[in-house]
C-alpha positions as CSV (number, residue, x, y, z in Angstrom):
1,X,0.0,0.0,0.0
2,X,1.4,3.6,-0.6
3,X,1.7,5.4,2.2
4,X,-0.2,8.3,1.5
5,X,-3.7,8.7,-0.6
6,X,-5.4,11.5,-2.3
7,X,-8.8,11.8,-3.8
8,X,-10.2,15.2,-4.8
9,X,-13.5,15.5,-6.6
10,X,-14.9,19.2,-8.1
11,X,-17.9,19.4,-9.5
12,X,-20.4,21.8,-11.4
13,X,-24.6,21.7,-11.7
14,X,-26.2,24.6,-13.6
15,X,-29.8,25.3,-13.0
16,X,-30.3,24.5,-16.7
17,X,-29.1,20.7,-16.4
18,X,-25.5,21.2,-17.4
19,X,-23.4,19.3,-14.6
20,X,-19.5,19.3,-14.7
21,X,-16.7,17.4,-12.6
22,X,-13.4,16.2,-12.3
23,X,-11.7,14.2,-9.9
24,X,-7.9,13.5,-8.8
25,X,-6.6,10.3,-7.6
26,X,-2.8,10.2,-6.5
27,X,-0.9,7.6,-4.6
28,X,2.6,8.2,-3.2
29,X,5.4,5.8,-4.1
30,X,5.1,1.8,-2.5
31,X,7.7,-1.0,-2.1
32,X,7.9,-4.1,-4.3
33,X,5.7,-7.1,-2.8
34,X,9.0,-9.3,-1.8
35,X,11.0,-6.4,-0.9
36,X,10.1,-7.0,2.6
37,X,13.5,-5.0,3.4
38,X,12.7,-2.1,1.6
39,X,16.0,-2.0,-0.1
40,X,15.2,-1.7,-4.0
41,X,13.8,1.6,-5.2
42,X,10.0,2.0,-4.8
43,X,7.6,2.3,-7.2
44,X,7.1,5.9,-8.6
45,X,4.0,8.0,-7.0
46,X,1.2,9.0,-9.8
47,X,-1.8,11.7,-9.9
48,X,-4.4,10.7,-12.8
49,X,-7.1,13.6,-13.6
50,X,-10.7,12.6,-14.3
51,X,-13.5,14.8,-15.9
52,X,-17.0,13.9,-16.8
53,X,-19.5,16.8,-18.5
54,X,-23.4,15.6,-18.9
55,X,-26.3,18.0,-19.9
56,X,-29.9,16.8,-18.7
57,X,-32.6,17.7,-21.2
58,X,-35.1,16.0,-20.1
59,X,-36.0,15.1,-16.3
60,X,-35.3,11.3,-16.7
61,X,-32.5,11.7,-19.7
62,X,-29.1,13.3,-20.1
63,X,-26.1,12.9,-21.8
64,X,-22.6,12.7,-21.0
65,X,-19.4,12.6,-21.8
66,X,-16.2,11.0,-19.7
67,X,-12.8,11.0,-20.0
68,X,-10.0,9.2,-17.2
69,X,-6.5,9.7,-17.1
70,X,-7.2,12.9,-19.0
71,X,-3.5,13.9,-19.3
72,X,-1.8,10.1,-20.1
73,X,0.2,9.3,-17.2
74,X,2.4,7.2,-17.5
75,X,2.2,4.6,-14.2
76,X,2.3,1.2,-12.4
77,X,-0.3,0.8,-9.4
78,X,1.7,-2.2,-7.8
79,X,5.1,-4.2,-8.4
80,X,6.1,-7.7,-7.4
81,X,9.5,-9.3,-7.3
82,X,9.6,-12.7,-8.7
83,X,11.7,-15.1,-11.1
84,X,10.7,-15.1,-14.8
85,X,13.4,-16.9,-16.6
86,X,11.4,-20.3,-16.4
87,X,9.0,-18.3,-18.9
88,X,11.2,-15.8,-20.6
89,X,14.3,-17.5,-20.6
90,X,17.6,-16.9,-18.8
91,X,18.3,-13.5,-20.8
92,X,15.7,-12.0,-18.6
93,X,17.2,-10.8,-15.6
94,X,14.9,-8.3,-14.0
95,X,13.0,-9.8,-11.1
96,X,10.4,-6.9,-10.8
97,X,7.2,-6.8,-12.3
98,X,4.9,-3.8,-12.4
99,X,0.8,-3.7,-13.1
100,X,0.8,-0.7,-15.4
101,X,-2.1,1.9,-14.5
102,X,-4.9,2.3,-17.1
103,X,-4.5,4.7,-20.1
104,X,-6.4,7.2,-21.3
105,X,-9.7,6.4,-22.4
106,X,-13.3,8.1,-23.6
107,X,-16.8,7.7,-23.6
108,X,-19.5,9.1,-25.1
109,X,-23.1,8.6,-23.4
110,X,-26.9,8.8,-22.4
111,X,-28.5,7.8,-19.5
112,X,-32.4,7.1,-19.1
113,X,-34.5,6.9,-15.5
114,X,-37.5,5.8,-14.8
């Protein structure tokens, strides 16, 4: 687990149905799983930026569109030290492994309630 956690969220709602928001999500740097010692370099901290704008035109519909990781980052959400070469052969040599973060993605929307 990183040691320190962040999660802003902004948001916008016109009195004509036009709703804006954006959120932050950061996590400071963490230590391998394995590296019980702490003695290899962490894994780097990130900060993704989230936005969503939806307009609501009718009292049970609206649309919306949502965008995550507006800005690309680059980043790995957890890292674990283990031994590959049974798999990748005995050229590989690195023992850490990272879970990259998601990348940017979009969608386009509508929602209906009844």
């Amino acid at each position: 687990m990183p040691k320190h956690i962040v999660k802003v969220a902004l948001s916008y709602s016109s009195s004509f149905g036009l709703y804006a928001g954006v959120n932050v999500v950061g996590d400071s740097s963490q230590y391998l799983r394995g590296d019980e010692a702490n003695l290899l370099a962490p894994i780097p901290g990130y900060l993704i930026v989230n936005g969503r704008v939806a307009y609501r035109f009718w009292t049970h519909a609206q649309l919306f569109v949502l965008a995550e990781n507006l800005f690309n980052a680059r980043y790995s959400t957890f890292g674990v030290l283990g031994n590959a070469t049974g798999v990748l052969g005995p050229t590989y040599d690195s023992p850490r492994f990272l879970g990259p973060g998601a990348p940017r993605a979009g969608w386009v929307g509508g929602e209906l309630n009844y």
